[in-house]
Residue, then its C-alpha position, 0 to 999 in steps of 0.5 A: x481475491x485480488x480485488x478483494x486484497x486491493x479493497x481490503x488494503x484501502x479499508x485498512x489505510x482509511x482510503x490513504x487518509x491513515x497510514x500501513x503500520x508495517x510502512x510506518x514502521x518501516x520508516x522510522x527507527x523502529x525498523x530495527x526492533x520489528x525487522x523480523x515481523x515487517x519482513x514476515x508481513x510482507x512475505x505473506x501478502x506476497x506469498x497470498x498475492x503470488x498464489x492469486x496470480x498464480x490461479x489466474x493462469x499466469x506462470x510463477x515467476x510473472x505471478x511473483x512479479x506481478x504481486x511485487x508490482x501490486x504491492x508497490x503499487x499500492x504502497x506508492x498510491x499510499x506515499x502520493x495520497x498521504x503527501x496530498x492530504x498533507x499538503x494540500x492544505x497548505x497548496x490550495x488558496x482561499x479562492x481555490x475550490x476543492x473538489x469534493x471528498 
C-alpha cells in the first residue's frame, strides 16, 4: 500500500513536471477560502499512510511519524523537482548536455 501511495502521488503530479492542487493552494491566497478541505486532504493521507505503517507492525505513535515523514518527503521531492524543471532551462548553456528524460 504504501508503494502504491507513493506511485500514485508521482501519477498525480505527472512525476513533478505539474504541481499537487492541495500544495498550489496552500501557497497562494486561496489558503484561506479551501483551509477546511486542504486540512481535511492531508488528515486523509495521513490517517491512510499511518494505518499502512501501522499493518506493517510498527507501533502508532512511529507510524504516525513515519507517515508525516513520507508526506514531507514527497512534498519536498516535489518543491526540489518543480524548482529543477524551472530552472534548468535557464542554468543549462548551450554546450551543456542534459541528460536524458
Amino acid at each position: 500500500r504504501l508503494a502504491g501511495f507513493v506511485e500514485g502521488f508521482a501519477v498525480y503530479c505527472a512525476d513533478g513536471t505539474r504541481n499537487c492542487l492541495v500544495a498550489e493552494f496552500t501557497a497562494t491566497a486561496a489558503r484561506v477560502k479551501f483551509e477546511n478541505e486542504i486540512q481535511q486532504q492531508t488528515t486523509e493521507w495521513l490517517r491512510k499512510l499511518t494505518a499502512a505503517f501501522s499493518e506493517t507492525g510498527v507501533a502508532d505513535k512511529r507510524a504516525r511519524r513515519r507517515a508525516r515523514e513520507l508526506l514531507s518527503t514527497l512534498y519536498g521531492a516535489l518543491v526540489v523537482s518543480t524548482v529543477d524543471n524551472i530552472l534548468r532551462p535557464l542554468l543549462v548553456g548551450k554546450d551543456t548536455v542534459q541528460p536524458a528524460e
